[in-house]
C-alpha positions in Angstrom: -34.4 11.4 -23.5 -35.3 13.6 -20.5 -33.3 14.4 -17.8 -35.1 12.3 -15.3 -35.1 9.6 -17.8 -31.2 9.9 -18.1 -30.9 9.6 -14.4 -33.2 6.8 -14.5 -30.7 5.1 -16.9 -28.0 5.6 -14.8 -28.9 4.8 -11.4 -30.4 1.6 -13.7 -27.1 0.6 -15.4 -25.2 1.4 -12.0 -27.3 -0.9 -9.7 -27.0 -3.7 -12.4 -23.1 -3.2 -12.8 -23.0 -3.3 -8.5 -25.3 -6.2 -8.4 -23.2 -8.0 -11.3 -20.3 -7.0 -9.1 -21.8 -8.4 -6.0 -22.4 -11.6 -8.0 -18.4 -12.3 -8.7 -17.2 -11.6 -5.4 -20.0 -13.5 -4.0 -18.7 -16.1 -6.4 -15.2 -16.0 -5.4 -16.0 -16.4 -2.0 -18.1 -19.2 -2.3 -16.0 -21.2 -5.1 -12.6 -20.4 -2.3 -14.6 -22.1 0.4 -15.9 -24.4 -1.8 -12.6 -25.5 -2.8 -10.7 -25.7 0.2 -13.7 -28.0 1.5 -13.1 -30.0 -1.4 -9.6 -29.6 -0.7 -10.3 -31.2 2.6 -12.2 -33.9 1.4 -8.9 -35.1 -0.7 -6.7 -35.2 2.4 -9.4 -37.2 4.1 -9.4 -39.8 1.2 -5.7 -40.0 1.5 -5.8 -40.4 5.3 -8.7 -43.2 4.9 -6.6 -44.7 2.1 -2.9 -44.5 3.6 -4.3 -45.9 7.0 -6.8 -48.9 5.4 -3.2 -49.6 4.3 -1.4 -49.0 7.4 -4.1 -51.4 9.2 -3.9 -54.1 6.4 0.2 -54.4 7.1 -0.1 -54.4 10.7 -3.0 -57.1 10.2 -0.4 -59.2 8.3 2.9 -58.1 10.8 0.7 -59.5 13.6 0.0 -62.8 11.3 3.3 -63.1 10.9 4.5 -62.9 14.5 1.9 -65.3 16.1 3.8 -67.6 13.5 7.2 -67.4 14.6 5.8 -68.0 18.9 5.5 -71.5 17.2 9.0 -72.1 15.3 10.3 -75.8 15.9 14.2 -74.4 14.8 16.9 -73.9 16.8 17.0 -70.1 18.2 18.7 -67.9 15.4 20.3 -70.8 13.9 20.5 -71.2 10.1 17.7 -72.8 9.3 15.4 -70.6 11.4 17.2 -67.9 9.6 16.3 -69.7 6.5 12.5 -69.9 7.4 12.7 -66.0 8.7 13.5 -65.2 5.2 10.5 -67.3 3.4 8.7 -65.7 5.5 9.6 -62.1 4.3 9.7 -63.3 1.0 6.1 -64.0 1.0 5.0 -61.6 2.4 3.2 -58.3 1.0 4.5 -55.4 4.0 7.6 -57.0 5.6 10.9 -56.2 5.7 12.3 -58.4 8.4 11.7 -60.7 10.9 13.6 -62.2 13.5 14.9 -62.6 17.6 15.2 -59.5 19.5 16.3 -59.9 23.2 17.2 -57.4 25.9 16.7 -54.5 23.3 19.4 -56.0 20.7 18.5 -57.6 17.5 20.1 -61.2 17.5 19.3 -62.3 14.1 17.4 -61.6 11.3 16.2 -62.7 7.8 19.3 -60.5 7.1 21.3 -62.6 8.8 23.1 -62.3 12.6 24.4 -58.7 12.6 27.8 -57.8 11.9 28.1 -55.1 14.4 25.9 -54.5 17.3 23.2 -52.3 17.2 22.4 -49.6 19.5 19.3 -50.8 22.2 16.1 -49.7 20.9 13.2 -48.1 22.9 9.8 -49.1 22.7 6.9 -46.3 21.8 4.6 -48.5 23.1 3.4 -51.6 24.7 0.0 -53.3 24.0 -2.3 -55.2 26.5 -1.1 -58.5 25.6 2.6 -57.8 25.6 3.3 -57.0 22.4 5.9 -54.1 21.8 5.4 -51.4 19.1 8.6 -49.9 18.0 7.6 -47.0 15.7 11.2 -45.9 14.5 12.7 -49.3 13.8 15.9 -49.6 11.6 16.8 -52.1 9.0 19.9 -54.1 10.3 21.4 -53.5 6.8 21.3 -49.5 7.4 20.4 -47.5 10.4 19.2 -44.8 8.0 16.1 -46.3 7.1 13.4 -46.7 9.3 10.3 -48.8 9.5 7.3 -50.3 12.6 8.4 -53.2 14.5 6.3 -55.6 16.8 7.6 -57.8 19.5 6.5 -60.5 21.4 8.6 -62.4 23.4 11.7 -63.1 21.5 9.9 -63.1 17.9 10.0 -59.6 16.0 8.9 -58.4 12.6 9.2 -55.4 10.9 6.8 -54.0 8.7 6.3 -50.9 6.0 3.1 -50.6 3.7 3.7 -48.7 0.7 1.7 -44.7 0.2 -0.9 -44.8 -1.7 -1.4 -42.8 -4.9 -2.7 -39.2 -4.3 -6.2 -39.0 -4.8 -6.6 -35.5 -5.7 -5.0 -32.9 -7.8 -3.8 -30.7 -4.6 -0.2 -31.3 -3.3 0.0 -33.8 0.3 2.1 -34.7 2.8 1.6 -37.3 5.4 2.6 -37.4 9.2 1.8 -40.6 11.7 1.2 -40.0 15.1 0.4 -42.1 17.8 -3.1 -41.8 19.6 -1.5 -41.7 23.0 1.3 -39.1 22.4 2.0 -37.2 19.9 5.5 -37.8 17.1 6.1 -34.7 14.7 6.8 -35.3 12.0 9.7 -34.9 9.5 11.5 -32.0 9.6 10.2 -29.6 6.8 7.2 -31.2 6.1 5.0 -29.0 8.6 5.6 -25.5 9.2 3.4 -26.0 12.4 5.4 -29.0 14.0 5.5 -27.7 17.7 1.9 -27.5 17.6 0.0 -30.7 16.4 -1.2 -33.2 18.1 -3.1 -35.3 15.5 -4.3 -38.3 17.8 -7.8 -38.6 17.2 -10.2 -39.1 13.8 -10.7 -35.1 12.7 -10.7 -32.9 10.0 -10.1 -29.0 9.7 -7.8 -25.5 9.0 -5.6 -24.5 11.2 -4.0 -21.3 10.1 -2.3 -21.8 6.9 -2.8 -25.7 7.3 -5.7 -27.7 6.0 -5.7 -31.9 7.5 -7.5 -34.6 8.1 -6.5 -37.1 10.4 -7.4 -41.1 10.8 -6.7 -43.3 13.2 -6.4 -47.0 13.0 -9.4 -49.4 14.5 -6.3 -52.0 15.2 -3.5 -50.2 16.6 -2.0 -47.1 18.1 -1.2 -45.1 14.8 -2.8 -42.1 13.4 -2.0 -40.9 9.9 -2.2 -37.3 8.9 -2.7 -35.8 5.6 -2.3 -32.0 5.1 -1.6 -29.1 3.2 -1.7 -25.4 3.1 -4.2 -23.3 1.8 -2.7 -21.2 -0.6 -1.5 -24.7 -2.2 -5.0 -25.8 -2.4 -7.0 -22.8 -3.7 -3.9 -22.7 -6.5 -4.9 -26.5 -7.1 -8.7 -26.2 -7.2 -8.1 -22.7 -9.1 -10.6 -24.5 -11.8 -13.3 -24.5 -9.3 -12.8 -20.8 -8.0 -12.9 -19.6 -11.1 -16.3 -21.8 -12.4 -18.0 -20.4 -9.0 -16.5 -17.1 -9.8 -18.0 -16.8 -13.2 -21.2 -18.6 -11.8 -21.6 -15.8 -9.6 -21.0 -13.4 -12.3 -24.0 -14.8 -14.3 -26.2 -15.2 -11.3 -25.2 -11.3 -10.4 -26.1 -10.3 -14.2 -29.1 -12.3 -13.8 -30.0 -10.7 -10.5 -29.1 -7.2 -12.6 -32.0 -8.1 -14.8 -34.5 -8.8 -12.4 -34.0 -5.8 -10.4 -33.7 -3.9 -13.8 -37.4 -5.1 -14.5 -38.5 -4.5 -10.9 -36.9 -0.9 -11.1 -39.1 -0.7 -14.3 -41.9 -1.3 -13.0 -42.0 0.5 -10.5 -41.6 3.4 -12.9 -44.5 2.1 -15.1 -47.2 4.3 -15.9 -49.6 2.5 -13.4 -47.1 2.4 -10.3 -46.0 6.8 -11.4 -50.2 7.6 -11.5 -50.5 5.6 -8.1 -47.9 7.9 -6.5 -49.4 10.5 -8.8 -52.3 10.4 -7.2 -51.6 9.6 -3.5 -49.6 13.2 -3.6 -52.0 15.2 -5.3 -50.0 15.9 -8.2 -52.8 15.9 -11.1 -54.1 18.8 -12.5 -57.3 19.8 -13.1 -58.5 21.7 -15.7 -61.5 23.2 -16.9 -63.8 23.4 -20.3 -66.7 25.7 -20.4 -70.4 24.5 -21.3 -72.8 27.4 -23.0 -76.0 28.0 -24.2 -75.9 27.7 -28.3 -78.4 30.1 -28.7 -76.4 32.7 -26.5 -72.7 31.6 -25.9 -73.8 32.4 -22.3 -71.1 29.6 -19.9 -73.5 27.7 -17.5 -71.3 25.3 -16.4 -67.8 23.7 -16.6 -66.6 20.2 -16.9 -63.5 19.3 -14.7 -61.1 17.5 -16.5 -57.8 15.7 -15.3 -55.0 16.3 -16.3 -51.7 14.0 -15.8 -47.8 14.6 -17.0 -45.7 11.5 -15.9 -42.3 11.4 -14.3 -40.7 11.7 -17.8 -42.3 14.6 -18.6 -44.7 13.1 -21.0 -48.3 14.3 -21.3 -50.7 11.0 -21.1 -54.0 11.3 -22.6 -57.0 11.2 -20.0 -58.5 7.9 -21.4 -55.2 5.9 -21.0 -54.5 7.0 -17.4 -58.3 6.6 -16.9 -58.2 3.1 -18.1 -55.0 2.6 -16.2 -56.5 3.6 -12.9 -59.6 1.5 -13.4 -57.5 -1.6 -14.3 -55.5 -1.5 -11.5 -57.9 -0.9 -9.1 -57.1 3.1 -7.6 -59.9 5.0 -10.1 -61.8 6.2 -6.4 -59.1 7.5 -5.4 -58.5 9.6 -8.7 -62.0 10.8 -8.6 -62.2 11.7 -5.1 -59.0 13.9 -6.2 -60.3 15.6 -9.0 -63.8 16.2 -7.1 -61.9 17.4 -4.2 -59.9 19.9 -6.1 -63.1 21.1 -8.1 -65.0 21.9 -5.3 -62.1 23.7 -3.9 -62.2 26.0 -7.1 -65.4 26.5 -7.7 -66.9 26.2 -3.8 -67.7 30.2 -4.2 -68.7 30.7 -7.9 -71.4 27.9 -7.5 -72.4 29.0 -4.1 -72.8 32.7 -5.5 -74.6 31.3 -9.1 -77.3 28.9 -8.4 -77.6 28.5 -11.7 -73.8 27.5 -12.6 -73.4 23.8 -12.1 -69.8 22.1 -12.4 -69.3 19.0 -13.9 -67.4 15.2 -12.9 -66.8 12.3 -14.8 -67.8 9.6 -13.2 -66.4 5.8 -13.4 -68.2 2.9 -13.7 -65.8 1.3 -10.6 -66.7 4.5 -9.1 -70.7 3.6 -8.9 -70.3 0.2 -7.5 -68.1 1.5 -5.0 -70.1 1.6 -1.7 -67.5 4.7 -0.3 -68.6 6.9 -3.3 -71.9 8.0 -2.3 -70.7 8.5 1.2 -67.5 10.7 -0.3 -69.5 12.5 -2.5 -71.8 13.7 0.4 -69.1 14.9 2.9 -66.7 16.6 -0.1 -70.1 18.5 -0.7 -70.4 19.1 2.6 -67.0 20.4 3.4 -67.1 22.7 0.3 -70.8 23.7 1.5 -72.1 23.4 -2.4 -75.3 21.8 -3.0 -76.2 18.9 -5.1 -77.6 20.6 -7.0 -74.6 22.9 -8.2 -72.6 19.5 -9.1 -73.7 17.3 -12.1 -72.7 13.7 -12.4 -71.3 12.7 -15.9 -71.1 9.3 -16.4 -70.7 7.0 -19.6 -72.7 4.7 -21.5 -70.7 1.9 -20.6 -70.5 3.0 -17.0 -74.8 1.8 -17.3 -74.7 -1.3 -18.2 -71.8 -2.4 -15.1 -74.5 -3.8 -12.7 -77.6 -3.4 -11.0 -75.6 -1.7 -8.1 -74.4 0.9 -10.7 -78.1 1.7 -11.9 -79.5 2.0 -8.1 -76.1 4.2 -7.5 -77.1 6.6 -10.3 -80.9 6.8 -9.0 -79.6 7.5 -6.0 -78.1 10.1 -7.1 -81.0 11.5 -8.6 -82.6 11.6 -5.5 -79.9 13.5 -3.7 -80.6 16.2 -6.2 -77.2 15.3 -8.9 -78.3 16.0 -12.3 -77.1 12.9 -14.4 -75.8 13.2 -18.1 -75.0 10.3 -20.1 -71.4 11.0 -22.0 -70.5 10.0 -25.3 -74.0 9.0 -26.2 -74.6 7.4 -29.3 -70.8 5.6 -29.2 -73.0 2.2 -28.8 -75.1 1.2 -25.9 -78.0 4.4 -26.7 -81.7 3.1 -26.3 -84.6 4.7 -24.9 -85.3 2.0 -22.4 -81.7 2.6 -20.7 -82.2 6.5 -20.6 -85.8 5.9 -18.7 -84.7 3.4 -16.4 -81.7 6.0 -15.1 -83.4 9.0 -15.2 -80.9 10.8 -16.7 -81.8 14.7 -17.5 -79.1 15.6 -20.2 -77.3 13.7 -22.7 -73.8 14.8 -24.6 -73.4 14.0 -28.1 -70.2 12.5 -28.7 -68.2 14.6 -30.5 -67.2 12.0 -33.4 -71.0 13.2 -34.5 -70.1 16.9 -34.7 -66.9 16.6 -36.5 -69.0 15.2 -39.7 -71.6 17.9 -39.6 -71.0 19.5 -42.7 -69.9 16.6 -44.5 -71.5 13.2 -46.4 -70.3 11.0 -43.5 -73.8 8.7 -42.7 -73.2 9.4 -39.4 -74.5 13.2 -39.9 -78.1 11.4 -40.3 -78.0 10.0 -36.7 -77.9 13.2 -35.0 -81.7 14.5 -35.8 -82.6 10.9 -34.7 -80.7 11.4 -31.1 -82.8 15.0 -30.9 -85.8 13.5 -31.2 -85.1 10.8 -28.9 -84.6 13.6 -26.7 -87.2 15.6 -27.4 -89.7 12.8 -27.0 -87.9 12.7 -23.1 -87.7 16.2 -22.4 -83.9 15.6 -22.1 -81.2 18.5 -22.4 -78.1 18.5 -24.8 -74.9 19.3 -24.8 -72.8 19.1 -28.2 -69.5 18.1 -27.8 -66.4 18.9 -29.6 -67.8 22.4 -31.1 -65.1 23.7 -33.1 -66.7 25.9 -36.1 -69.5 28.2 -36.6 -70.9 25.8 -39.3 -71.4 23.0 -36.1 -73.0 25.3 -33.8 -75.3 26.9 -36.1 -76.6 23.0 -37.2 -78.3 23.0 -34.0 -82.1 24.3 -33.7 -82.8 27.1 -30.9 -85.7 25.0 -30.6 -86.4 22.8 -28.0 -84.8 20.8 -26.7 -82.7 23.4 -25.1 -79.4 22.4 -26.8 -75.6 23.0 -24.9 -72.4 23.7 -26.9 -68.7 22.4 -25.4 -65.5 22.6 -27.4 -62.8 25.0 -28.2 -65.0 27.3 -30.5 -66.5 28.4 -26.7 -62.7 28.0 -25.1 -60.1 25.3 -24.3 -59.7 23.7 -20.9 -58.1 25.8 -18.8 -56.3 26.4 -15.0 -59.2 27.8 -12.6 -57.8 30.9 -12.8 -58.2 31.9 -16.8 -61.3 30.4 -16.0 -63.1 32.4 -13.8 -61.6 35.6 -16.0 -63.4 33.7 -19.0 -66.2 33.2 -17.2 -66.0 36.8 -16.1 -65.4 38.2 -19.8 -68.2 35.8 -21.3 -70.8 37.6 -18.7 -69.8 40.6 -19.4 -70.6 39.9 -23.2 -73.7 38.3 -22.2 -75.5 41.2 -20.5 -74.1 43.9 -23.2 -75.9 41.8 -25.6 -78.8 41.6 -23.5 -79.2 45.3 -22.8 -78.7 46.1 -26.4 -81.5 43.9 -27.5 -83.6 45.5 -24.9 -82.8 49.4 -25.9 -85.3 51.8 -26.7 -86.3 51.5 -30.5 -85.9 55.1 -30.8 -82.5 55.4 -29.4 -80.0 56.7 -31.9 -76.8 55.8 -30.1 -73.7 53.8 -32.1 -73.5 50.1 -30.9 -70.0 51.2 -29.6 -71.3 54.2 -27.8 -73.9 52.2 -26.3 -72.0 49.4 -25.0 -69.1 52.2 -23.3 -71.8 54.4 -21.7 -70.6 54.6 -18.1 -72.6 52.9 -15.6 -74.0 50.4 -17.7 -71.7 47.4 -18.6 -69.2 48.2 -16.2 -70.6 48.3 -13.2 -73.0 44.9 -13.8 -69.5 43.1 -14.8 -67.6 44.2 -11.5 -70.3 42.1 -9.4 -69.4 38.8 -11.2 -67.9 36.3 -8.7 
């Protein structure tokens, strides 16, 4: 694994531990909230509940007391004593009823008092007379304490039962009044001094979570509550569900920014940014003369090394680039950085021409021809110098691509037809684009030699090209045995391949070109000496002012 792909990994594995991270605080968070709302919700069932039961007891108290206005027996004597205890008896909420006057209690279902009781004080007083005593005692004990009404003379006391706790969380209850407020018992609020619950409500305050409800038939209020830290401990099930929720959501998440991070490292999105900051290379093959060995011409070849490191093969980053919709942009790269480094060696040799590949995308594109003209233009080369290589499947795209390529004709582009013979060849195609050279796919060299049946295509493909006056350039030229196949007879037949030199930076290049030009005109002049000259080959060719001088003058 390469260093960038190790770092890759790492910033990878990082991000998805953070966001998985992320994921169970987020969790926590949400699953504490979430449970102290739900936390809420109990204490506002057990409000509802404790004062629907509240409401139903005063309901029956006030039943009760509209009764006794109407007793027919003798004020406290023992038979209204008598029917004050059937009463209680049969009732569900009360504890006693009875005469009250001046503030004393004169008798009861309990009986007359045995000692006098201390003058109770009223905590309210209703529209139609009727007093509420909210801290009544029993006349048995003055320790417990219960809700009284009054009217007149007639009193009852009343106590409804709590309801069972809804919820799993631990509550306390507190009853106010909604016109002032009563705190409640000592040590069940550590906030006593500062409630006021007198009104239907729910919330936190501080430490405290309540919830608050009032009754529709009287003054009272009841208040259930609890503190925080009790109810997250409760609803610990919950915060640790959301918690682990969040956890899988974050490892989820993890993934999918994982796979985005991939693909945004895909070979597709790297030759994208590839391209946009001139990062391929371009490299260079030479094209001779068979006959001679003499380099003509050079075909400019991308080259591409991803952010791994990794070589990619030219027909998979091709492809990519045509797929995904950016292969203009790759050739306007490569053309660019061709006529860059060649600009001055094809203004210098008319008769050197530099060759680009072509796409098929790239002739239906209506900014090619327009690109191709001002990159010329800039470099000051002319058409003539650059030669338009394009493929056999590149031809059949469209009609646009065939009036693109005679176009190009017309501009002055000589046109050759690449990989020819790999399966869309016939002479009716080669006509109708008026293509001047084609290049024998190199699959057809490599069996020369051999009993393949694909060696008895290639004098079929000559003749075809004969019969056009079309050029040829053999591709993938690796032995002496390929080259020597070939006629010197027309038509004028090209070699390319690494018998004649590999592709190579601009700079070995040009000393290639420069050392193959050299060679070229020693040859020359030595076919061309005197007959009767005498001289070694070697003396010959290291005579001063003869080969040396003619190679200094190369470009």
């Amino acid at each position: 694994m390469s260093r960038s792909s190790r770092q890759d990994f790492l910033v990878n594995k990082v991000a998805a531990i953070a966001v998985t991270l992320g994921g169970l605080a987020a969790g926590y968070l949400l699953g504490s909230v979430f449970s102290l709302q739900l936390a809420t919700n109990w204490l506002d069932r057990y409000a509802t509940l404790t004062a629907a039961q509240d409401d139903a007891s005063f309901a029956e108290a006030r039943g009760v007391l509209n009764v006794l206005q109407n007793s027919s027996y003798p004020y406290c004597s023992d038979a209204e004593i008598a029917y004050f205890r059937g009463l209680v008896s049969h009732s569900e909420h009360l504890k006693d009823a009875g005469r009250m006057d001046g503030g004393r209690i004169e008798c009861s279902a309990a009986g007359r008092p045995s000692r006098s009781v201390a003058q109770l004080k009223p905590s309210t007083q209703q529209q139609d007379g009727t007093i509420v005593y909210g801290d009544f005692p029993f006349p048995q004990s003055t320790d417990s304490k219960t809700t009284a009404l009054q009217l007149g003379t007639a009193y009852v006391a009343f106590a409804s039962s709590l309801p069972a706790s809804p919820g799993p969380i631990p509550m306390r209850l507190a009853t106010t009044l909604k016109e002032a407020a009563i705190n409640p018992a000592p040590g069940d609020s550590p906030m006593d001094n500062a409630l006021n619950w007198t009104a239907d409500s729910r919330a936190r305050l501080g430490d405290m979570l309540y919830a608050t409800r009032c009754s529709t038939l009287h003054s009272n209020c009841v208040t259930a509550f609890t503190t925080v830290s009790e109810a997250s401990h409760s609803e610990i099930r919950v915060v640790l569900a959301s918690t682990a929720a969040g956890g899988l959501l974050g490892v989820f998440a993890g993934m999918g920014l994982s796979f985005l991070f991939r693909r945004t490292r895909n070979l597709s999105q790297q030759l994208r940014r590839a391209v946009l900051r001139d990062e391929l290379q371009v490299v260079y093959q030479p094209i001779v003369v068979l006959s001679t060995r003499q380099i003509v011409g050079a075909e400019a070849l991308a080259r591409w090394t991803d952010e791994d490191g990794n070589v990619v093969d030219p027909e998979v980053f091709v492809k990519l680039a045509e797929e995904n919709g950016f292969v203009g942009a790759l050739t306007k790269s490569v053309l660019r950085r061709s006529l860059q480094d060649f600009a001055q060696t094809l203004r210098s040799r008319p008769g050197f021409r530099l060759s680009i590949n072509v796409s098929g995308a790239d002739l239906v594109d209506p900014e090619f021809l327009p690109m191709l003209e001002e990159s010329l233009e800039k470099a000051e080369v002319r058409p003539q110098s650059l030669v338009i290589e394009i493929s056999e499947k590149a031809t059949s795209k469209s009609e646009t691509a065939m009036e693109t390529i005679r176009n190009l004709r017309r501009m002055g582009h000589s046109i050759h037809i690449d990989d020819f013979g790999t399966g869309y060849s016939n002479l009716d195609k080669l006509l109708y684009l008026f293509a001047d050279t084609i290049k024998i796919d190199k699959a057809f060299t490599g069996v020369i030699g051999t009993e393949s049946v694909a060696v008895a295509i290639l004098p079929q493909i000559l003749a075809m090209a004969k019969s056009l006056n079309l050029e040829v350039i053999v591709e993938g030229v690796e032995t002496d045995r390929q080259a020597n196949y070939f006629s010197p007879d027309p038509p004028q037949v090209y070699g390319q391949g690494w018998l004649y030199g590999r592709p190579v930076s601009i700079d070995d290049f040009k000393g290639l070109l420069v050392e193959n030009l050299a060679t070229t005109l020693a040859a020359a002049a030595y076919a061309s000496r005197p007959p009767a000259s005498h001289e070694s080959d070697s003396d010959w060719i290291t005579k001063p002012g003869k080969l040396q001088i003619m190679g200094s003058r190369v470009a």
